[in-house]
C-alpha positions in Angstrom: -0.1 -110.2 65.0 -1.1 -111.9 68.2 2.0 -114.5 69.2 1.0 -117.8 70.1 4.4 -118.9 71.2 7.8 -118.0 71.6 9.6 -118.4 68.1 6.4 -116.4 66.4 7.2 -114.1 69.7 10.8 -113.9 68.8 10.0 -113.5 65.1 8.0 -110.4 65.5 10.1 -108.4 67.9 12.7 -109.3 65.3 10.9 -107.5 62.4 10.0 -104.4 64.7 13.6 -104.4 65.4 15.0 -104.2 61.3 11.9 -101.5 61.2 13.9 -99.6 63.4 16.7 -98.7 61.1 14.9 -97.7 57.6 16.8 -97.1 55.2 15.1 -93.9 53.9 13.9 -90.9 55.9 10.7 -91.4 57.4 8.8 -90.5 60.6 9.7 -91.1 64.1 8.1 -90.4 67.5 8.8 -91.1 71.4 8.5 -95.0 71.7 5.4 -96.2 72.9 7.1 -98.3 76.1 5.7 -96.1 79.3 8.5 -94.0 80.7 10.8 -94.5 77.8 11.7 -90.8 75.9 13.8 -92.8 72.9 12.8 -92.4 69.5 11.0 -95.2 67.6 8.6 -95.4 64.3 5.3 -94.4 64.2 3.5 -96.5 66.6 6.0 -98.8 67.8 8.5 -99.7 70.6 12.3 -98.5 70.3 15.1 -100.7 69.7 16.2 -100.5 72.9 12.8 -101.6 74.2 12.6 -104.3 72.0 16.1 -105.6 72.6 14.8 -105.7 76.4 11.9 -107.9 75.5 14.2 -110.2 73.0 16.4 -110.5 75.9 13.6 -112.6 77.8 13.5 -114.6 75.1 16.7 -115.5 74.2 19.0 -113.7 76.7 20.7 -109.8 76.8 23.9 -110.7 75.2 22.6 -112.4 71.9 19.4 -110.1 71.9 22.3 -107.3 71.8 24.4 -108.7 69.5 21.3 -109.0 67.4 20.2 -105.5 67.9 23.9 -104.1 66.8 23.8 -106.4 64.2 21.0 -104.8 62.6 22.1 -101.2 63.3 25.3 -102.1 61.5 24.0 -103.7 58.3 21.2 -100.6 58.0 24.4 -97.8 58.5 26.2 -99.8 55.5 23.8 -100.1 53.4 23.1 -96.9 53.3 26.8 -95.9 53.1 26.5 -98.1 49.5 23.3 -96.8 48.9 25.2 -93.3 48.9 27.8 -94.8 46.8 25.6 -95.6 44.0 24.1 -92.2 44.0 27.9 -90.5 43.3 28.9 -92.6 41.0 
């Protein structure tokens, strides 16, 4: 997806970022951003990376809040998703 402007911008490292945190196993590899060593899926940036460019969007502290949001909701979802299965 080529972004013509900021909010398509925004929406698409947004999506990348929720791709981060799957919620079943899948493949990862070293994130494509030159010079970082952080894991990220198959052919993408890491969600540190792409926190970084949300950042220059909309500014570090909301683009982290973001980021930990998502991280947060994925790890309890799969803690109910767990749930489910021992019950």
């Amino acid at each position: 997806m080529i972004e013509s402007n900021p909010l398509d911008k925004a929406t698409s490292l947004f999506v990348d970022l929720q791709n981060q945190y799957p919620l079943y196993p899948t493949g990862f590899v070293t994130c494509s951003t030159e010079g970082c060593n952080r894991q990220a899926r198959i052919n993408n940036k890491c969600g540190h990376c792409l926190e970084a460019d949300m950042a220059k969007l909309i500014g570090a502290p909301l683009a982290h809040d973001l980021h930990m949001s998502i991280q947060e909701s994925r790890e309890l979802w799969r803690i109910a998703l767990d749930e489910l299965q021992t019950t």
